[in-house]
ZAVEXZA-310321 format. One record per atom (N, C-alpha, C, CB): x, y, z; residue in one letter. Coordinates in steps of 0.2 Angstrom, whole numbers, plus 5000, padded with zeros to 4 digits. Glycine has a CB too. Example, Ala and Ser with C-alpha at 12.3 -4.5 7.8 and 13.67 -1.06 7.14 Angstrom:
2
506649725039A/506249785039A/506649845039A/505749785045A/506449895035S/506849955036S/506450005039S/507049975029S/
***
This chain:
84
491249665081X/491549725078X/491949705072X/491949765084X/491749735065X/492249715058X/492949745060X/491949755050X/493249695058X/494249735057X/494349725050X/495049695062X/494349785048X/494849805041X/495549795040X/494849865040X/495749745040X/496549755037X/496749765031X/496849715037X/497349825031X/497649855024X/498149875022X/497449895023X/498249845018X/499149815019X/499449855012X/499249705017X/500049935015X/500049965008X/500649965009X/499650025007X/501150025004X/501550025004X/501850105010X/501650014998X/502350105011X/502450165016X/502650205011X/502950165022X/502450295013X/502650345010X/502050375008X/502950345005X/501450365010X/500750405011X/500750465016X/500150355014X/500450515014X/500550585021X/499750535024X/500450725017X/500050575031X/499350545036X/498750585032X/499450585045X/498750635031X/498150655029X/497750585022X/498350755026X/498150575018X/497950505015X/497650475018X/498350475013X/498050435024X/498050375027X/497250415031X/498750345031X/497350465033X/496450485034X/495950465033X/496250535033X/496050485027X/495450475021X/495350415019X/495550505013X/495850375017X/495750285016X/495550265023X/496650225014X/495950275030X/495250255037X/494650275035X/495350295045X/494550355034X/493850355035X/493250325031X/493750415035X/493550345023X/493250305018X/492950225021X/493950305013X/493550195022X/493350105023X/493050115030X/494050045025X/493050125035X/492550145039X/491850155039X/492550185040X/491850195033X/491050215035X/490850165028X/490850325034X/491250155023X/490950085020X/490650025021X/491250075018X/491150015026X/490949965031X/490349955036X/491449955035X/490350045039X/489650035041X/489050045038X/489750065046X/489050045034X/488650075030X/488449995029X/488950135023X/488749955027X/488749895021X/488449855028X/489549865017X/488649875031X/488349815037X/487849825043X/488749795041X/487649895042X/487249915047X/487449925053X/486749885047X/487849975053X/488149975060X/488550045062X/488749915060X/488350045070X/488650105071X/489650125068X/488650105080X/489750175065X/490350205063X/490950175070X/490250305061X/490750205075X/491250175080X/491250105082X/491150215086X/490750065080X/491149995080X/491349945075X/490649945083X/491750015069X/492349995065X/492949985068X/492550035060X/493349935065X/494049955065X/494549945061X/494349925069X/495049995058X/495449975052X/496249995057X/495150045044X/496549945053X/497349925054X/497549945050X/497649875054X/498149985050X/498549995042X/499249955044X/498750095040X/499449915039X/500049895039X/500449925034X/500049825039X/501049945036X/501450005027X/501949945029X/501750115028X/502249945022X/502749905020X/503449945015X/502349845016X/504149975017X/504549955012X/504349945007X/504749915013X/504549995000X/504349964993X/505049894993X/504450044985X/505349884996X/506049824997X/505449774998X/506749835004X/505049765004X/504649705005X/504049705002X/504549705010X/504049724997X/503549724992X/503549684985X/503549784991X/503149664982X/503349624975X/502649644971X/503549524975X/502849654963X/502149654961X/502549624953X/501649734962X/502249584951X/502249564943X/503149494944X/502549674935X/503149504948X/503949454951X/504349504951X/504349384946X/504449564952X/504949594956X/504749654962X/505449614952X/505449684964X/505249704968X/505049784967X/505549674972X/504549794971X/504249874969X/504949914971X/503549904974X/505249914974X/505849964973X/506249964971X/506149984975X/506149904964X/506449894957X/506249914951X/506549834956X/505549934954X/505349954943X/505050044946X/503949874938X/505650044941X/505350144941X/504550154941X/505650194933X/504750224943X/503950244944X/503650264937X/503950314950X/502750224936X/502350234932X/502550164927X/502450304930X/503150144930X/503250054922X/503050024926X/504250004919X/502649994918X/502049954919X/502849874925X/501449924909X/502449824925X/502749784928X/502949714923X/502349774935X/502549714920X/502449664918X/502549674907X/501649644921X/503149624905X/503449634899X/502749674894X/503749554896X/502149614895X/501749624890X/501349704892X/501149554889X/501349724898X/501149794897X/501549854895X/500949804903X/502249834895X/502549884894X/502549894886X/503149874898X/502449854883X/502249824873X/501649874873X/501949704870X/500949854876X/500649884875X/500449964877X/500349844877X/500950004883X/501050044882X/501450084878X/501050044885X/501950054873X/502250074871X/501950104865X/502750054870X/501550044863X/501050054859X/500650104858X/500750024860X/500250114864X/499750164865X/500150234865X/499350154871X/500650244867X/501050294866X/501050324861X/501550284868X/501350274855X/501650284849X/500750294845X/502350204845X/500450274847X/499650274842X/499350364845X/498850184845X/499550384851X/499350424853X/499750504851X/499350414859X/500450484847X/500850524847X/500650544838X/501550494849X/500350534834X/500250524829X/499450574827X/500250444828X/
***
């Protein structure tokens, strides 16, 4: 029997977290030839506090900034070329 582990952040409505089970589910069986009921998926949710992405933490970089110095240059960019 495959186990899926999937390691996200919390604040998903269940109906999400539906869709991402069902979704990897039937990917999985699909991919491996196998009945749908001898999947298993785990959702681990994490605290954007126990979280990090780019070296800090996700409940440090506002929502939508990029993370990382050089993307935020290159969005500013694209902004300013789009604005024109």
């Amino acid at each position: 029997m495959p186990i899926a582990l999937i390691k996200i952040i919390e604040g998903r409505s269940p109906e999400k977290k539906r869709r991402l089970i069902e979704s990897v589910s039937r990917a999985m069986a699909d991919s491996l030839e196998m009945p749908l009921d001898a999947v298993r998926v785990l959702l681990h949710e994490y605290p954007s506090g126990h979280w990090g992405r780019g070296g800090r933490l996700v409940s440090d970089i506002p929502d939508g900034a990029p993370s990382d110095p050089l993307d935020a240059q290159v969005a500013d960019a694209t902004a300013k070329l789009l604005a024109n």
